[in-house]
PyMOL commands that place a pseudoatom at each C-alpha (Angstrom):
pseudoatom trace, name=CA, resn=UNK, resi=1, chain=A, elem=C, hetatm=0, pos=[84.349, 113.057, 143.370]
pseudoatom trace, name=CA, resn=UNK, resi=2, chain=A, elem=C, hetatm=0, pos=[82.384, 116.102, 144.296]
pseudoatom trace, name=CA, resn=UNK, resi=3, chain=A, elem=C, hetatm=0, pos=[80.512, 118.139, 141.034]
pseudoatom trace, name=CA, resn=UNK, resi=4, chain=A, elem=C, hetatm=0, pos=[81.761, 120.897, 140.917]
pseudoatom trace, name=CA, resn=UNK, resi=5, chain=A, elem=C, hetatm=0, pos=[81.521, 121.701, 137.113]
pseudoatom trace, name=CA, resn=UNK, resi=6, chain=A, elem=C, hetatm=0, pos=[81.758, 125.487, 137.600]
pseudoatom trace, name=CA, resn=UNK, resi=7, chain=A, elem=C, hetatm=0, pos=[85.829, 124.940, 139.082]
pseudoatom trace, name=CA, resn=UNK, resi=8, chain=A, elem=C, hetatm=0, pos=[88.265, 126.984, 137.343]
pseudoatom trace, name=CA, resn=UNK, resi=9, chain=A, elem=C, hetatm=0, pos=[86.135, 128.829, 135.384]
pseudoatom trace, name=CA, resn=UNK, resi=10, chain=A, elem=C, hetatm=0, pos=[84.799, 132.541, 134.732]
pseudoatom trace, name=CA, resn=UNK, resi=11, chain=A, elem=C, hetatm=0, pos=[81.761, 132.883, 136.403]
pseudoatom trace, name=CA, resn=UNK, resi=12, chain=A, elem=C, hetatm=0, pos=[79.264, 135.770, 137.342]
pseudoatom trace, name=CA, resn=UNK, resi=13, chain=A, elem=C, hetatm=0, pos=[77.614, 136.152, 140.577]
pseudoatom trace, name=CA, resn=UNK, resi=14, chain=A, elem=C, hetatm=0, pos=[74.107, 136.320, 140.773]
pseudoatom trace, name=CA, resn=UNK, resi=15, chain=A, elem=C, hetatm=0, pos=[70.579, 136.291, 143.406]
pseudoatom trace, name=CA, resn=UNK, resi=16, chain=A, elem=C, hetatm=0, pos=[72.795, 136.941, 146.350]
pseudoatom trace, name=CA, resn=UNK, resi=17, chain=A, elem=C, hetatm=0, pos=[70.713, 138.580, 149.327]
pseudoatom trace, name=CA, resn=UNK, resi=18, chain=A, elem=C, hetatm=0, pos=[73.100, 139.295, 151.884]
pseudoatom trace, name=CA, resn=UNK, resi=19, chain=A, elem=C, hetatm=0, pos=[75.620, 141.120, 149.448]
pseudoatom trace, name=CA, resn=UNK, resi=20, chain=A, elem=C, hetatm=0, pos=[73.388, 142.054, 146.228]
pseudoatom trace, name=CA, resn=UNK, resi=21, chain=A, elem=C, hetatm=0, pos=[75.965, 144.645, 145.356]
pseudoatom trace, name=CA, resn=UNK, resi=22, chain=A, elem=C, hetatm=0, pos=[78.001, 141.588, 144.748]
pseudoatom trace, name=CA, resn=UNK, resi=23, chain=A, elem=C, hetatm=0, pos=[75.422, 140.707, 141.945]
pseudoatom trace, name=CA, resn=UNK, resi=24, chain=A, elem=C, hetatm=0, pos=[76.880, 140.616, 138.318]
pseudoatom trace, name=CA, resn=UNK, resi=25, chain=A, elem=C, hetatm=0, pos=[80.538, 140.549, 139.576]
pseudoatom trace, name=CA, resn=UNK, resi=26, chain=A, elem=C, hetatm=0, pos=[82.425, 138.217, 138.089]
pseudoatom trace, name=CA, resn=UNK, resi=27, chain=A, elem=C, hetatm=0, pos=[85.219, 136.248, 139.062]
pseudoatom trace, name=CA, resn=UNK, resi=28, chain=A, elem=C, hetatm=0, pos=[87.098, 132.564, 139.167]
pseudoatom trace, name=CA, resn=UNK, resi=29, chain=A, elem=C, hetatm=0, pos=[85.671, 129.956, 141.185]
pseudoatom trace, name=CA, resn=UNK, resi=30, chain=A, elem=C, hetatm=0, pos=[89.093, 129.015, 142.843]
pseudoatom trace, name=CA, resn=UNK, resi=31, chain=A, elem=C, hetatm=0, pos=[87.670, 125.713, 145.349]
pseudoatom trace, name=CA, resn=UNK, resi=32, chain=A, elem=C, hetatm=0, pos=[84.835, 123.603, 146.028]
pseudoatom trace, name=CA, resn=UNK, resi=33, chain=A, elem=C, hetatm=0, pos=[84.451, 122.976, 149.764]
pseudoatom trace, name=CA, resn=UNK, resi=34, chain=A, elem=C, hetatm=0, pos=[81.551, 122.684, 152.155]
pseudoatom trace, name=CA, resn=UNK, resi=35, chain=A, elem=C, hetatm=0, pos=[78.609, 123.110, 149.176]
pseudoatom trace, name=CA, resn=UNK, resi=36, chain=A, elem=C, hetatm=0, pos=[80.172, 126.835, 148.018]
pseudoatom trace, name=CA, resn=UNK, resi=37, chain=A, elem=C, hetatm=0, pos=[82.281, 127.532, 145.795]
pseudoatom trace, name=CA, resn=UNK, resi=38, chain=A, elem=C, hetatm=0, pos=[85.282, 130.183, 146.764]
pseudoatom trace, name=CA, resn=UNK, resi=39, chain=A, elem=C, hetatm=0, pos=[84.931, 132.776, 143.911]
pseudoatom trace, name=CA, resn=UNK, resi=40, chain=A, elem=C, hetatm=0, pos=[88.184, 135.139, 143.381]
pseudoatom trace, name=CA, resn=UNK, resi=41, chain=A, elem=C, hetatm=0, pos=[86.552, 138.968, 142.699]
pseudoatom trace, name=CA, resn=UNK, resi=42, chain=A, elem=C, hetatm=0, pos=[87.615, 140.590, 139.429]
pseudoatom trace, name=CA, resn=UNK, resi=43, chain=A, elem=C, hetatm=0, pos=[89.680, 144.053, 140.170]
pseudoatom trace, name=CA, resn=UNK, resi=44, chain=A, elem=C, hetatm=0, pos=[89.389, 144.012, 143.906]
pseudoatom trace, name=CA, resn=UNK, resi=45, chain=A, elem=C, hetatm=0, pos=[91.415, 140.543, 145.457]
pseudoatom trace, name=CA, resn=UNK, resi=46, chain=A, elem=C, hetatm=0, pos=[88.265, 139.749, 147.079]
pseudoatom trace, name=CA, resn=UNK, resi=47, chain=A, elem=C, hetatm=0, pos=[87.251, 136.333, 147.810]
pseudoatom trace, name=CA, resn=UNK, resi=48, chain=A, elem=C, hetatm=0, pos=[83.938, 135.128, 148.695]
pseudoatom trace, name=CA, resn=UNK, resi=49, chain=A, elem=C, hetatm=0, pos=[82.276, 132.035, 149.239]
pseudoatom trace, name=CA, resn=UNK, resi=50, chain=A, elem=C, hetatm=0, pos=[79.184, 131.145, 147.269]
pseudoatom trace, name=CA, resn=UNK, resi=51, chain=A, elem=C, hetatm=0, pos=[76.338, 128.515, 146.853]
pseudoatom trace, name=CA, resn=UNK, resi=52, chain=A, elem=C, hetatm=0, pos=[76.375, 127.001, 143.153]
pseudoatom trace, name=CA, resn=UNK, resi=53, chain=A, elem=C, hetatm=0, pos=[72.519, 128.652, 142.507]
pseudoatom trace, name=CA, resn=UNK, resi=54, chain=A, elem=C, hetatm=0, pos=[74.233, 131.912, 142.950]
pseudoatom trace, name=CA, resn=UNK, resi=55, chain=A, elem=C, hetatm=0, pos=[76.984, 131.301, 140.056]
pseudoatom trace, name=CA, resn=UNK, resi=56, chain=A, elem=C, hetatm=0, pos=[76.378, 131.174, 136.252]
pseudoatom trace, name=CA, resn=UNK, resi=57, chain=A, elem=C, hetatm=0, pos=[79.318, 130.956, 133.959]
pseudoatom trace, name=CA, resn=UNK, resi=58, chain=A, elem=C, hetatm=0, pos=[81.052, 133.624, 132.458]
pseudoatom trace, name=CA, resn=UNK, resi=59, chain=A, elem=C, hetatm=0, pos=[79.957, 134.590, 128.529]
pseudoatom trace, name=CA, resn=UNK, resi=60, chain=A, elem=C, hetatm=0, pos=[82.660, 133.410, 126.378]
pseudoatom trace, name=CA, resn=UNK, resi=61, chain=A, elem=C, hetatm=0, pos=[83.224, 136.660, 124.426]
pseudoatom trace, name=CA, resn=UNK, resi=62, chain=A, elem=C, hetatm=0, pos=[82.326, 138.836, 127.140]
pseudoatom trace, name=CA, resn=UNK, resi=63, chain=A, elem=C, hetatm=0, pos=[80.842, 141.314, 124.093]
pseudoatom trace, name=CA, resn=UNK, resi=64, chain=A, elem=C, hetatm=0, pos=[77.197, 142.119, 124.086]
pseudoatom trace, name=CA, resn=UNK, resi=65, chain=A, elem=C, hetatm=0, pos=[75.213, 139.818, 120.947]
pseudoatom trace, name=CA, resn=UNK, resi=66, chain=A, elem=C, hetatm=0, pos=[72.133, 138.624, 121.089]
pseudoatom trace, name=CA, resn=UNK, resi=67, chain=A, elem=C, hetatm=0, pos=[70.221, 139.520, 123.453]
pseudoatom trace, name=CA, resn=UNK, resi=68, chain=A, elem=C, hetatm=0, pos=[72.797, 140.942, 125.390]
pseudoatom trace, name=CA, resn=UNK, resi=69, chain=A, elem=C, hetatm=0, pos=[72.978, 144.736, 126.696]
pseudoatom trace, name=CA, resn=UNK, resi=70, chain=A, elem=C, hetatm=0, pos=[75.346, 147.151, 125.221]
pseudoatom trace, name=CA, resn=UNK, resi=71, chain=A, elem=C, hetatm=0, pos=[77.367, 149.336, 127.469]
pseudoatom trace, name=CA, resn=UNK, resi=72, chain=A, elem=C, hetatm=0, pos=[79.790, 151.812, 127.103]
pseudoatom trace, name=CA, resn=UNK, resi=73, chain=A, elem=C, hetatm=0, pos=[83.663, 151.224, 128.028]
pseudoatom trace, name=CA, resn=UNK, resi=74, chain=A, elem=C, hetatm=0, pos=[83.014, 153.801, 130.617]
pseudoatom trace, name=CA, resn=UNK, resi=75, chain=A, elem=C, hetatm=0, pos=[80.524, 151.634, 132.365]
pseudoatom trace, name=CA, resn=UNK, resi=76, chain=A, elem=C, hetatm=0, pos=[82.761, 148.831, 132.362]
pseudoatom trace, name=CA, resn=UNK, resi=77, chain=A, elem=C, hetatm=0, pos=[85.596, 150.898, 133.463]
pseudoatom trace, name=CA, resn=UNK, resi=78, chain=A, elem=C, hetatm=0, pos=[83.777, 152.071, 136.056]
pseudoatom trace, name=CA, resn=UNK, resi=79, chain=A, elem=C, hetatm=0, pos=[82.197, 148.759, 137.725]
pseudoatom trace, name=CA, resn=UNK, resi=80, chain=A, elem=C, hetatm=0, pos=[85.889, 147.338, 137.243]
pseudoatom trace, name=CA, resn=UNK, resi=81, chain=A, elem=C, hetatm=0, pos=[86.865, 149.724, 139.760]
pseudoatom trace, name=CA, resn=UNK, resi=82, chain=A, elem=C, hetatm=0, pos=[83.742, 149.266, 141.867]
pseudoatom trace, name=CA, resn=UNK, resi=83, chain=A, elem=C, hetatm=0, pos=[82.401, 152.430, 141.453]
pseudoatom trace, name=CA, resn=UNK, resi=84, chain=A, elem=C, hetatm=0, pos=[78.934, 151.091, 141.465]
pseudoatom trace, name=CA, resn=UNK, resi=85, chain=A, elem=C, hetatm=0, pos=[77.243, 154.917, 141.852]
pseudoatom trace, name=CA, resn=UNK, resi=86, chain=A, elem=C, hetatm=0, pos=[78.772, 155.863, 138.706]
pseudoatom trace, name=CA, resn=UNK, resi=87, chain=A, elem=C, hetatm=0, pos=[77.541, 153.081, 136.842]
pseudoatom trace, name=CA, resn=UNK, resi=88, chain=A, elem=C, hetatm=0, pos=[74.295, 153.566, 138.190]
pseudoatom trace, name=CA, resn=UNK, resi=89, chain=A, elem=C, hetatm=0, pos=[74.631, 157.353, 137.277]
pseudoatom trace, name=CA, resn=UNK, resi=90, chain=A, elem=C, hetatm=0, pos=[75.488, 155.996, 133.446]
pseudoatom trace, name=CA, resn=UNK, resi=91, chain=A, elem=C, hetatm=0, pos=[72.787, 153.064, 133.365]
pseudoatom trace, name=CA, resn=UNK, resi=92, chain=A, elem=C, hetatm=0, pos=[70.146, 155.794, 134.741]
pseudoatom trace, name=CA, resn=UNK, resi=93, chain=A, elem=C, hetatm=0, pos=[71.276, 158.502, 131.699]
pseudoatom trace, name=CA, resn=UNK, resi=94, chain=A, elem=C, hetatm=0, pos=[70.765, 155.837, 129.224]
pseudoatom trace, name=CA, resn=UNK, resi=95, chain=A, elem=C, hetatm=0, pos=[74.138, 154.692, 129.484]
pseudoatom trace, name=CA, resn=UNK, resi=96, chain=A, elem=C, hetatm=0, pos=[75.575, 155.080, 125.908]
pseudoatom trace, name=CA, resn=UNK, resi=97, chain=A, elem=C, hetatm=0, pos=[78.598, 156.368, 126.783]
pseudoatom trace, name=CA, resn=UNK, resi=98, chain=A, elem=C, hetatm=0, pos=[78.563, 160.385, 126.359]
pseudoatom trace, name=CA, resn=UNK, resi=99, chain=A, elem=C, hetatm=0, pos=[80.668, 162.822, 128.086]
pseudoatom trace, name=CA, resn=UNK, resi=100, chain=A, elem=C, hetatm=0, pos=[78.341, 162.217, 131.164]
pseudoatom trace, name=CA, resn=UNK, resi=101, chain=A, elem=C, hetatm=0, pos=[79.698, 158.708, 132.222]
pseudoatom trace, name=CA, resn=UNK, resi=102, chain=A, elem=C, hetatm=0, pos=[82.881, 157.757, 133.420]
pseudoatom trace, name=CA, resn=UNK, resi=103, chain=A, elem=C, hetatm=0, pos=[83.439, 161.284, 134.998]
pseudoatom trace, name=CA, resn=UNK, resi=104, chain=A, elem=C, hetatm=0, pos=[85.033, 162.742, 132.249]
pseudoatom trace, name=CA, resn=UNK, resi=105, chain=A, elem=C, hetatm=0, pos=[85.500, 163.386, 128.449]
pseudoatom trace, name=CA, resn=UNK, resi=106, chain=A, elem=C, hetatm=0, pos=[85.373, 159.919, 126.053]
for i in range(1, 106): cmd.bond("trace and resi %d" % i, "trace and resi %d" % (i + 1))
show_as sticks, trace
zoom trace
């Protein structure tokens, strides 16, 4: 049987050179075939495939604890729809979520 622990599961992309704006997508690792996983993209029916060093899986809650990073729902809304120069607009503001980020009022 081949390991592929990761199968199934919610997983987040990470280290990937050749597509780093891939980095910190998540997705579902759909297969296991020829040492990469295939990894279904949140919000955009991509598919990619993915060495098992590049995956880590998914936080359960998905909410920021410990450790973790607060951002606003407009940052999330915004990297769900792969806007990736608004969320860099919001992360370089501070990103907390004011009337700056997200392109319109909150």
């Amino acid at each position: 049987a081949v390991d592929a622990p990761l199968l199934g599961q919610r997983v987040v992309l990470g280290g990937l050179s050749s597509r780093p704006e891939l980095n910190g997508q998540r997705g579902v690792a759909r297969s296991f075939e020829g040492g990469r996983y295939a990894v279904a993209l949140e919000g955009g029916g991509e598919s990619v495939r993915v060495r098992p060093g590049n995956l880590s899986p998914a936080p359960a809650g998905e909410q920021a604890s410990g450790g973790g990073v607060e951002v606003s729902d407009e940052i999330v809304a915004a990297a769900e729809r792969g806007d990736e120069a608004a969320v860099l607009s919001c992360l370089d503001s501070g990103g907390r979520g004011n009337a700056t980020c997200g392109g319109g009022a909150v």
